[in-house]
C-alpha positions in Angstrom: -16.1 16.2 13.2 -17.7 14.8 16.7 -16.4 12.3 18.9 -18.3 9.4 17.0 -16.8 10.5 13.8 -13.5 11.1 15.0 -13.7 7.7 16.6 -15.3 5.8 12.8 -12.2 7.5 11.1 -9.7 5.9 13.8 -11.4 2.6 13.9 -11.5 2.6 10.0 -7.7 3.7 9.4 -6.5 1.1 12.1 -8.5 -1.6 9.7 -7.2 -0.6 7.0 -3.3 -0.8 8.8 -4.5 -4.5 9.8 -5.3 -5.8 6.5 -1.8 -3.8 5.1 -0.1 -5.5 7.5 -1.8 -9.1 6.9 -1.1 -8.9 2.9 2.6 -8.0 3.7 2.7 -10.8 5.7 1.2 -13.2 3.4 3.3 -11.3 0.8 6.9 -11.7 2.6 5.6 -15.8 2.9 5.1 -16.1 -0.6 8.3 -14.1 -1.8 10.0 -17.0 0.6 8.5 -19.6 -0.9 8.8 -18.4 -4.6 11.4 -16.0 -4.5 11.2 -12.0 -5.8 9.4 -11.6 -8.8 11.7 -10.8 -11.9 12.4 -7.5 -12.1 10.5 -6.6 -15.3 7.6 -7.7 -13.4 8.5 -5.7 -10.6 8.5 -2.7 -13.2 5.9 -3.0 -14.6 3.8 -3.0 -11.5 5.6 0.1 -9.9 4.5 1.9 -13.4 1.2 0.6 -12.5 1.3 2.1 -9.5 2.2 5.0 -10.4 -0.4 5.7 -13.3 -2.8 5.0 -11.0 -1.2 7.7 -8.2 -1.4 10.6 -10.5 -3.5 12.9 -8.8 -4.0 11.1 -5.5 -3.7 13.4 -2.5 -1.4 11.1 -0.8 0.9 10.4 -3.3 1.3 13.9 -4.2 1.9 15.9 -0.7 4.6 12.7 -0.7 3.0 10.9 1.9 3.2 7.6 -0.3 5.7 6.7 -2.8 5.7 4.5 -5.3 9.6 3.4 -5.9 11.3 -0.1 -6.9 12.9 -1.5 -4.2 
């Protein structure tokens, strides 16, 4: 990889931080304004999650989990 593609993957993953770190925002507004989903809900989406995981490079060197908080 040269310079300009070492540069496309930074500039790339840094966008990609940006909009993770604008949905948690707008994430952590709505939870205060509606409170935590129930529980079930929350389950149901880490299951979700986690079908969707299977197989991903990330999520199996453990880079990423996908837990219930």
């Amino acid at each position: 990889m040269g310079a300009r593609g070492f540069s496309a993957y930074v500039s790339a993953a840094v966008e990609r931080q940006i909009q993770r770190d604008l949905l948690e925002e707008l994430l952590q507004e709505k939870e205060a304004e509606m409170g935590s989903p129930a529980s079930e809900i929350q389950e149901n989406a880490a299951e979700v999650f986690r079908e969707r995981a299977e197989g991903h490079p990330a999520i199996d060197d453990g880079t990423v989990s996908c837990t219930t908080a």
